[in-house]
N, C-alpha and C positions, 0 to 999 in steps of 0.2 A: 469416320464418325461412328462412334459406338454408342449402346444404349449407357455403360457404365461413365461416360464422360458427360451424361446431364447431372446437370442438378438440382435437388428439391427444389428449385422455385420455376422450376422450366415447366411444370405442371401440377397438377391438381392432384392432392393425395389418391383419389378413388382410380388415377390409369397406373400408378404404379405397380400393381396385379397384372395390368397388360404388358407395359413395361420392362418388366422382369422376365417375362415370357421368348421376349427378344432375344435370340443368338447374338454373341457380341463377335458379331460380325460388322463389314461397312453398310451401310445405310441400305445404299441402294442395291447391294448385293442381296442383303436379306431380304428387301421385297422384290427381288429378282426369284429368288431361290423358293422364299417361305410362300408364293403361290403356286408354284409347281408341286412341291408337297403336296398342297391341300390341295389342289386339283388331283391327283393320283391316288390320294386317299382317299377322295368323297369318290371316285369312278371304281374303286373297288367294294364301295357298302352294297350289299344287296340291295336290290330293285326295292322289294316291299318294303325297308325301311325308310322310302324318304317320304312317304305320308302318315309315319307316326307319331306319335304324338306320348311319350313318356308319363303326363299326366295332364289331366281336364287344364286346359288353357295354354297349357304350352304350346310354345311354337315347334311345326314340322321340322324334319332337315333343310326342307327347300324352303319353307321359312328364314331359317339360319342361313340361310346360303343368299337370299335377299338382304336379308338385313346387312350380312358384311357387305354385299353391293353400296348399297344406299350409303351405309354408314362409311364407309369408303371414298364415297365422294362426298361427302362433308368434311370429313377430315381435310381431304385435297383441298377442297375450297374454301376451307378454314386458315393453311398454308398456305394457298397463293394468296389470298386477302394479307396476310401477316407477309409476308415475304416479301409484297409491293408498299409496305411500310403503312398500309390502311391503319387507322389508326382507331376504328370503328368498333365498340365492343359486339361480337356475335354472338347470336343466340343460341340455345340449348335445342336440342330434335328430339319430338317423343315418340323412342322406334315402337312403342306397340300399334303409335296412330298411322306409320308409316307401314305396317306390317298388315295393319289391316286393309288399306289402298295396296299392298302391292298382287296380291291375288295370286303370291307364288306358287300357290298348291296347281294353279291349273296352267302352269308353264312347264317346257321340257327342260329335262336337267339339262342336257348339253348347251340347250342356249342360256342356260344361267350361266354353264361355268363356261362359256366361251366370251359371255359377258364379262364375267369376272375379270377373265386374264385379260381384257380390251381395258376396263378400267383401269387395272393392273399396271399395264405398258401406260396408259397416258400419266398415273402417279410416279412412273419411275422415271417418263420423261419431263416432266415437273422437279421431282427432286434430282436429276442429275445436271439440271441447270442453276441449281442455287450454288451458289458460292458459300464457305466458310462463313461468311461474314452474313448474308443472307439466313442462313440455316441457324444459325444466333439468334435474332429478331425474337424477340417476344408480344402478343397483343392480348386479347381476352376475347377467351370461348365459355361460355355458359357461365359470367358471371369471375371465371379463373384466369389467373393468369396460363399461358401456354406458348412454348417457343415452335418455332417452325420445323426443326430435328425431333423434337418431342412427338408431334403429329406424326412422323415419319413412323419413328417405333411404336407408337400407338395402334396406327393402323395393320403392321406387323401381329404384335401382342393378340389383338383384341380378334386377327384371323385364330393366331395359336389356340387361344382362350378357346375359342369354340369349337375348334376341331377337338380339345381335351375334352367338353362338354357330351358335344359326338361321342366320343369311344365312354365314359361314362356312365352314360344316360341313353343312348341310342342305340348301343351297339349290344 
C-alpha cells in the first residue's frame, strides 16, 4: 500500500500537503522507518534550540514534538474506530487547546521521543493488522470523509511536515 494508490476521495483536500510528503514506500514500512529519522534528527538539534520559539506565539520544538504525539494518537484512534466499521462521525481536535495542556516545555526530550517511538510501535502494530480490505474502509473525521490507509500516510506526512518546518524555521 502506497501513498500514490489513494484516492481524492479517501481524504480531505487540506492532508494532501501531508500526503505527498509520504515516501512511496509500504505503509507500514514508512512509519517503521520515517520515525527513526525524525528521532535521529531532532537528537542532533542543538540543546538551546528546543525552547525556541521563531516568532511571538509559536510553538517550541518540544512543543512540535507533543503535538505529533497527541496528533498521533488521534489519527490511530480515528483508524481503529473506522477499521472496526464504527460508523460514528468523529470530531475535529484543536492542537493549540491541546498544546497549551501539554506543558511540553517542562518535559525532557528523551522522554518525549521515547514516547514518540512507543506510540510509534503501538500504530504500526494497529496498522500491520488491518487487512487490504480493512485499510479501504472509509468513515468521517472532522466533518470529511477519510479512509483508514489514508490516516496511515497522514500521520507519516504530517511527522515529514514538521520536521521540514524544524530545519526552516528552527534551525
Amino acid at each position: 500500500m502506497k501513498p500514490s494508490q489513494l484516492s481524492d476521495t479517501e481524504f480531505a483536500p487540506f492532508y494532501q500537503t501531508y500526503i505527498s510528503l509520504a515516501n512511496e514506500a509500504d505503509l507500514v514500512e514508512e512509519l517503521e522507518i520515517s520515525v527513526h529519522e525524525f528521532i535521529k534528527f531532532v537528537q542532533n538539534i542543538p540543546m538551546d534550540k528546543f525552547d525556541y520559539r521563531y516568532a511571538e506565539g509559536k510553538w517550541t520544538i518540544k512543543d512540535i514534538i507533543q503535538h505529533l504525539i497527541d496528533s498521533e494518537r488521534v489519527f490511530a484512534y480515528r483508524a481503529l474506530r473506522i477499521a472496526r466499521n464504527d460508523k460514528t462521525p468523529l470530531p475535529g481536535f484543536e492542537e493549540n487547546d491541546y498544546a497549551d495542556e501539554a506543558y511540553a516545555n517542562d518535559r525532557k526530550l528523551q522522554e518525549m521521543l521515547t514516547e514518540l517511538a512507543l506510540v510509534r510501535q503501538s500504530t504500526i502494530m494497529l496498522f500491520k493488522n488491518f487487512s487490504e480490505e480493512v485499510l479501504l474502509r472509509t468513515g468521517t473525521a472532522s466533518d470529511r470523509p477519510v479512509s483508514v490507509r489514508a490516516l496511515g500516510f497522514i500521520i507519516i506526512g504530517h511527522q515529514k511536515h514538521h520536521q521540514k518546518v524544524f530545519q526552516e524555521r528552527y534551525l
